[in-house]
Steps between C-alpha positions, in 0.01 A plus 500: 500500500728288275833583378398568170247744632809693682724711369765699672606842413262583244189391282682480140455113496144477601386704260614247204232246334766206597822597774875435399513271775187258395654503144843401563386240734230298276757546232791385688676777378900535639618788718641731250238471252229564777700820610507617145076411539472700791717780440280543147186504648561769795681708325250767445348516837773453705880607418501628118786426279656401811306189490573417151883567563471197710307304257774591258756388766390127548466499141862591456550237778290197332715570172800519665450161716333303222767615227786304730 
């Protein structure tokens, strides 16, 4: 079994048409951005509003880094 076809700790990545993780890579997307990615798509099946606190978070981050 490939990586791709293993996920720890849940199945709320596998269910999606295309995972976080296949996106940001083929779109050479940076590390906040791809959090923000990730954090977006689970959010329903895995930690709530929790999840998009975090999104929100590297959001706040990206602003705050790029705006120096």
């Amino acid at each position: 079994m490939s990586a791709l076809e293993t996920q720890v700790d849940g199945s709320h990545y596998k269910k999606l048409k295309i995972q976080p993780v296949e996106y940001i890579h083929a779109n050479e997307i940076g590390y906040m951005e791809g959090n923000v990615i990730k954090y977006v798509s689970r959010w329903k099946d895995k930690n709530g509003i929790r999840d998009l606190e975090k999104a929100k978070h590297y959001i706040e981050l990206l602003i705050e880094l790029e705006s120096k």
